[in-house]
N, C-alpha and C positions, 0 to 999 in steps of 0.2 A: 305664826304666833299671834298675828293682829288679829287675824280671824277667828282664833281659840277663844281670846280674850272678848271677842265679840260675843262669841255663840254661848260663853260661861256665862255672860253680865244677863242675855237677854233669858235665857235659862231661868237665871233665879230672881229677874225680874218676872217673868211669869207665875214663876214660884209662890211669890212675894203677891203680886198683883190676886192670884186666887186664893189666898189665907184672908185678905184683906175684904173680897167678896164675899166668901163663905161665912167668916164673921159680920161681914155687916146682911146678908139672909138670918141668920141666927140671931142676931140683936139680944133680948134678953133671954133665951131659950137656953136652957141646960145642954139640952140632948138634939143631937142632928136625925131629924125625921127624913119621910122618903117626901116630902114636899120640899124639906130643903136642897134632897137631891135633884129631884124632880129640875127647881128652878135653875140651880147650880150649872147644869146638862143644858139647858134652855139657854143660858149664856153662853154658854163654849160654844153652842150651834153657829152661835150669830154670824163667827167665824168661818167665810168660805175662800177663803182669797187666796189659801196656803200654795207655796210654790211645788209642794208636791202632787199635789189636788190635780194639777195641771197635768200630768203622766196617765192617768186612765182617760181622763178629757179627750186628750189630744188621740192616742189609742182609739177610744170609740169611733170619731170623726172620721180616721182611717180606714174601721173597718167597715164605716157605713159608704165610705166612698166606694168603697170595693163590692159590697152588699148591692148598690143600685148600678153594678157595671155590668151586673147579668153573670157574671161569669166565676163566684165563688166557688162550686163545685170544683171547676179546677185545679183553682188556687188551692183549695183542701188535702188536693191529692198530692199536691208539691212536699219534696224533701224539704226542712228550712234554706238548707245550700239554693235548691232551685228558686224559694220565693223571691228572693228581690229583682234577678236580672228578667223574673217573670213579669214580676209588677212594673218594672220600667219598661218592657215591652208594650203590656197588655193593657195593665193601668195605670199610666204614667203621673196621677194626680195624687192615686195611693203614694206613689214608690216617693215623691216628691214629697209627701207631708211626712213619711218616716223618716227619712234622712234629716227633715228638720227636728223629728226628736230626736236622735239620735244623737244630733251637734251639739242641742242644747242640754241633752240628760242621760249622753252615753255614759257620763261616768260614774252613774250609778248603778244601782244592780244588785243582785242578795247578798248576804254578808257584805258589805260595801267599804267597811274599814278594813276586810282583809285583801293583803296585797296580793296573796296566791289565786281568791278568785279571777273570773274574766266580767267586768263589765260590759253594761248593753254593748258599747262600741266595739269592743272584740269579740264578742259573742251575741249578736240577735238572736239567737233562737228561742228563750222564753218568750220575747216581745212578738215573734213571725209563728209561733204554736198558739200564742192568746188570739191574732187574728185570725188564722185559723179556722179557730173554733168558735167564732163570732160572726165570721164575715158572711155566713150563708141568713143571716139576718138582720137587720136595717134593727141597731138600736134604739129604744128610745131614750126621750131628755131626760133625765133623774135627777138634776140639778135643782137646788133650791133657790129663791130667789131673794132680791133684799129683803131684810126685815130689821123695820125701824127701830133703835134701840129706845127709845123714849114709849112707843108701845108696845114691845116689849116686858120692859118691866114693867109696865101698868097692867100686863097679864099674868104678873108672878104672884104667889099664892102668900108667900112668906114675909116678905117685907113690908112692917104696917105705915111705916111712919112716913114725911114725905122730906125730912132729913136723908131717910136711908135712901128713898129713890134718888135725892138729887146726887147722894153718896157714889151708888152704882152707876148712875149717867158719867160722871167724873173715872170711875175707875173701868169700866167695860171697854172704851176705848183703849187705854192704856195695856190692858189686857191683850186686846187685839194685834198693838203695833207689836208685843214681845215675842206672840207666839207668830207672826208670820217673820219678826228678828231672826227668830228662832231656827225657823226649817230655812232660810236662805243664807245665814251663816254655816248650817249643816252641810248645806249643800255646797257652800265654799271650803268647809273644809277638807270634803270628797272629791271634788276635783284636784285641789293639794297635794293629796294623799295618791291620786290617780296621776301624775306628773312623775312621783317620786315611782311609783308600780310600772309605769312607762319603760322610767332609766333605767329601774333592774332587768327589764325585762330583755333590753337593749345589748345590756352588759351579758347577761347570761346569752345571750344571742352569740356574741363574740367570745365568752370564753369556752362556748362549746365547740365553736370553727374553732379556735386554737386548742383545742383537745385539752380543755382542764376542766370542763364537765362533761357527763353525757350526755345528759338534756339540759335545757337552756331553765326551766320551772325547776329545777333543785335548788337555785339562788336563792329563792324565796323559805329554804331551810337550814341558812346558814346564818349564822350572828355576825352581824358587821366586821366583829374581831376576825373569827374566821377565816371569813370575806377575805378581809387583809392580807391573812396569814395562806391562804394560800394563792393567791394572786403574786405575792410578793415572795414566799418563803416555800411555794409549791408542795404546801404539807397534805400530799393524795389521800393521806389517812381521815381526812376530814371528809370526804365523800362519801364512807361508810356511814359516819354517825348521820349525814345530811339523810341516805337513801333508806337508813331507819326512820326520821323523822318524819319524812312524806309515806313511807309505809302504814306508820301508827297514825298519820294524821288523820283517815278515815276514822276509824274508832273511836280517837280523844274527840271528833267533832261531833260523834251523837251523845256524847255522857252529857245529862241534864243536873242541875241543881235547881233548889226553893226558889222562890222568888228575893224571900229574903233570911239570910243564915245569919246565927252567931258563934262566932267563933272561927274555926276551919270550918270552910266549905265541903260538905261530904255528899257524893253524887246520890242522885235519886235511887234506890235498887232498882235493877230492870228485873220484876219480878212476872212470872207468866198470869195472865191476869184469869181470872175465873168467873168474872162478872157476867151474869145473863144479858145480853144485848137484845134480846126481845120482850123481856118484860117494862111492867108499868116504868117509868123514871124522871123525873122530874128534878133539874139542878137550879138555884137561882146564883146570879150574879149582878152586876152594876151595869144597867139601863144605861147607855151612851145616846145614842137614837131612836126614838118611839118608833112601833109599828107590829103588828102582830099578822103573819104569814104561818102557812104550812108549806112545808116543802120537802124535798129529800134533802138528808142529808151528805157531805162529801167532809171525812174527816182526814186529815195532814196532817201531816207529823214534821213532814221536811217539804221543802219548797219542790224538787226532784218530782214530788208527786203529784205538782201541782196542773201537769196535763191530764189528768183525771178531772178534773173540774168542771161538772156541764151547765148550761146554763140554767139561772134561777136556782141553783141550790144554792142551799146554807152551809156556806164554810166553815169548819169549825176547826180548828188550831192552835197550839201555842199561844203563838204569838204573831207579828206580820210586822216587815218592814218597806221600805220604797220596792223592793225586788216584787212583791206582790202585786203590785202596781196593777201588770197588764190585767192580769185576772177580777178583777172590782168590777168592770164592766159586765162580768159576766154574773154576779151571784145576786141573789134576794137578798140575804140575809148574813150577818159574821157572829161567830161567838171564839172569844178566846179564852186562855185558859188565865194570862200576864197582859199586865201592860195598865196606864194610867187611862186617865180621862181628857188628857194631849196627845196619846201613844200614836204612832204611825197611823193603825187600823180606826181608831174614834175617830181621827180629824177628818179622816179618807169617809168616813161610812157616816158620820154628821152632813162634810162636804156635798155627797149624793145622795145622799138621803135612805142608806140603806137600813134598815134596823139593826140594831147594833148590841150585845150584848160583853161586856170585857168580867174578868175575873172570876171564872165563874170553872174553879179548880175541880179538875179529873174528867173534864171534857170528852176528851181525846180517845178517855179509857172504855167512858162510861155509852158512848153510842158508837156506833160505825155506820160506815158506807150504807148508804141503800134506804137506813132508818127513815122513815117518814116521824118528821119533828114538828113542833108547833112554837116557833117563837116568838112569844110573846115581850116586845120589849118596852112594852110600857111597863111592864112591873119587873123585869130582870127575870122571866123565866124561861126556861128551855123544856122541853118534855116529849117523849116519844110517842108516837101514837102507835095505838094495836089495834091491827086491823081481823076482823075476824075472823080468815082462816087461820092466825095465828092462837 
């Protein structure tokens, strides 16, 4: 609860802290220009310290240990099962620096507030498929480095008066301490949450030796009440409705909704799409990080597909959370469809410096795999390129 209470307070003190910025950029201006975005982005940069930031960091160092051991090719060809007791053979420096992630940020992972998935720590194999697919090349630094807040805003375009700079000097910090509050009360509450996923998991363990489940992961679709009730009142009738619930649960987890509804939530239709994916296309959305690259693109839909991911392309997705983590190492460029100007994927792709594009709806639909793209993120755009035998 203390932790909730933490992660709520610093939340909307970040909240709080960027209304307070964005108003004081706008000073007497009606209308928010793209120089007020512009600058707006230029501050959230400043930001590199986040404690998730630290998860593709430490990943790359990994896979560049393994990269100069000569002996990647191998590792390549490993099942995930065989990588680790490989790397404690082979490369004992590797195998040593993953087991330190894994202590310190096994209990994350995709979907990470649901207790049915497996985090890193019971399941490496996202984190041993990223290196992987990395390790047969020695990455380089993409890290940005300090940059001082007092010149800083003496490079923003917006703010005339020197009221408003000493404004922002005062608030920019403040800003900083919430959002890094922010992602390390998250991350306490994930471990929390991973404590209590532990127990069940324990418990289904033993109530499947004593034959009142069949598998020990049905626990995870029963209601506490239930729970009870058949622990204590042996009501086997309840393992039907459980063996329905994990059946439909594939399905209920791909139904998508808007960003934002009113009213009842009604799912997106999954309608078959008809869109030309080789013609001209150009979508804009919200500039997070400047930079303009070409590259292929690689579009996801669900994290499952995220071993498709080669290196230097532009990922383009939904949405990203810590579970994407390993993969950042590997791309140019991100474009999402959701998500803020603090979201998982901005602070990760501010952090290294990737070009960053968020918001920027029908993504997903509108290019696919293979497209050679042009993202442009100093002005928010995305666009396909036609190459002439097309």
């Amino acid at each position: 609860m203390e932790f909730s209470n933490h992660h709520m307070m610093s939340s909307g003190g970040s909240t709080f802290y960027k209304i307070w910025i964005m108003s004081t950029l706008l000073g007497s201006s009606q209308e928010i220009t793209e120089d007020h975005l512009n600058d707006f982005t230029k501050i959230l940069s400043l930001e590199n310290n986040v404690l998730s930031g630290e998860i593709p960091k430490r990943l790359k160092n990994v896979s560049n240990v393994i990269a100069r051991s000569g002996k990647s090719k191998e590792f390549q060809k490993l099942t995930p099962k065989e990588c680790l007791p490989w790397l404690q053979k082979h490369v004992p420096e590797a195998e040593k620096q993953f087991q330190e992630i894994l202590k310190e940020h096994g209990h994350r992972g995709i979907m990470e507030f649901d207790m049915y998935y497996e985090p890193w720590s019971l399941n490496p194999t996202p984190l041993l498929e990223a290196l992987q697919s990395t390790s047969h090349m020695e990455l380089t630094n993409t890290e940005r480095g300090e940059v001082n807040i007092k010149n800083l805003i003496n490079s923003l375009k917006t703010p005339k008066s020197f009221i408003s700079k000493l404004f922002l000097r005062y608030l920019i910090p403040k800003l900083q301490s919430c959002i890094r509050s922010r992602e390390f009360t998250k991350s306490a509450l994930i471990l929390v949450g991973h404590k209590f996923r532990l127990a069940f998991r324990h418990l289904g363990y033993l109530l499947e030796k004593e034959g009142k489940l069949p598998n020990a992961n049905l626990i995870f679709f029963l209601t506490k009440y239930e729970l009870n009730e058949l622990i204590h009142e042996n009501k086997t009738e309840l393992l039907e409705k459980a063996a329905r619930r994990q059946k439909l649960y594939p399905q209920l987890n791909k139904i998508t909704y808007e960003e934002y509804n009113y009213g009842r939530p009604e799912p997106i239709p999954d309608v078959i799409s008809t869109i030309d994916l080789e013609s001209d296309c150009t979508l804009k959305g919200t500039a997070v990080y400047p930079g303009l690259i070409q590259g292929r693109a690689c579009v996801i839909t669900d994290i499952s597909q995220a071993h498709l991911i080669q290196p230097n392309d532009i990922l383009i997705t939904t949405a990203t959370d810590v579970g994407w983590s390993p993969y950042f190492p590997m791309i140019s460029g991100l474009v999402t469809e959701i998500g803020g100007l603090i979201s998982h994927g901005a602070v990760i792709a501010r952090e290294y410096g990737i070009p960053c594009v968020i918001g920027v709806k029908g993504a997903t639909r509108m290019f696919a795999t293979d497209n050679q793209l042009i993202l442009d993120a100093n002005k928010g755009n995305i666009s396909r390129v036609i190459t002439k035998d097309q």
